[in-house]
N, C-alpha and C positions, 0 to 999 in steps of 0.2 A: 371779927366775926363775919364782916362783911365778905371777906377775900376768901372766905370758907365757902359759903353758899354759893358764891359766882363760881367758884372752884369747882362745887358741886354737880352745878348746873350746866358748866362744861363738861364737865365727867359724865355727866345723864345724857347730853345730847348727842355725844360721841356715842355713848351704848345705844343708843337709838341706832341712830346711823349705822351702825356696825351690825345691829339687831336686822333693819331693814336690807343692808345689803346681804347678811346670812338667809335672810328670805328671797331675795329674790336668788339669790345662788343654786338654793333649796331648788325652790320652781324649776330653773333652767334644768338641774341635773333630773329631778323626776320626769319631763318631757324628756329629756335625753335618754332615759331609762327605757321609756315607755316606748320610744323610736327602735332602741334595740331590741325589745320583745316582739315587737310588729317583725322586725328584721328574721329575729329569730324563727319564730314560726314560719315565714314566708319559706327560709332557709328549709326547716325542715320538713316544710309540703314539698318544694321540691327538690330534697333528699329521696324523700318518698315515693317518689312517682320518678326515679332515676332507679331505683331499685327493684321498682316494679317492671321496671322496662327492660332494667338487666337481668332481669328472671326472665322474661318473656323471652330476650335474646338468647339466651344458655339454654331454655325448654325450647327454642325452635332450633338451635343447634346439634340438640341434642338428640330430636328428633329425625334429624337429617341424616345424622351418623347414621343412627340405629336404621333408618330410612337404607341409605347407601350400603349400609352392611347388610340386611337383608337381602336387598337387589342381588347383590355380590351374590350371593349363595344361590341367588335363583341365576346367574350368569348375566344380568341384564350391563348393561359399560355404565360407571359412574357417570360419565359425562351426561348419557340421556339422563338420569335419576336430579342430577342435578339442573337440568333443562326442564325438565320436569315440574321441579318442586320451584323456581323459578316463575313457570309460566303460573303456576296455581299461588304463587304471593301475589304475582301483578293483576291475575285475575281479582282476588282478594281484595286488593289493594282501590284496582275501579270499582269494584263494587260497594267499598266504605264510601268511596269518592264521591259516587255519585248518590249512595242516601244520602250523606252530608250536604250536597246540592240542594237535594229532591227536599232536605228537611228546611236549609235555608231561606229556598224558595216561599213553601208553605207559610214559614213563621214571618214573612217580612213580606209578602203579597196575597196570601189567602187570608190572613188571619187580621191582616191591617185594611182589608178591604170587608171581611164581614162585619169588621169593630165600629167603621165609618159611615 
């Protein structure tokens, strides 16, 4: 009767053990999970803003054609059309530049110096 209960009690301490390792297995795989969701999303914000970009890219292409092809009909040379629309991105382009500066500036010297 004896050798039953010891029996037993090994038998119990093994599902224990066995019990605690299926938990902490548990654990690791659900933070593992939860790491691919963070993944995931991250992934598809920037899906998202690749797609918006490639629209933006195909709408200013698109509009360059049409641009150029216009031109064409009034006789103007692709070449200036596309000098053209060139010098009007780079203008574009400093003038994000510099509000982006202009806002930098503000948010990390104007605003850290009225707060203090």
């Amino acid at each position: 009767m004896r050798d039953i209960e010891e029996q037993r009690q090994v038998e119990l301490k093994m599902l224990r053990e066995e019990k605690e390792q299926l938990q902490t297995l548990i654990l690791k795989q659900t933070a593992i999970i939860g790491q691919l969701e963070q993944q995931l999303l991250k992934v598809s914000s920037n899906n998202t803003v690749l797609q918006r970009q490639q629209q933006e890219l195909l709408d200013t292409v698109n509009n360059l054609i049409h641009t150029i092809s216009e031109s064409s009909a009034r006789g103007e040379s692709v070449l200036q059309v596309i000098i053209f629309s060139l010098t009007c991105a780079t203008v574009i382009s400093v003038r994000q530049t510099r509000h982006t500066l202009f806002k930098v500036f503000y948010l990390f010297f104007v605003k850290k110096h009225t707060h203090t």
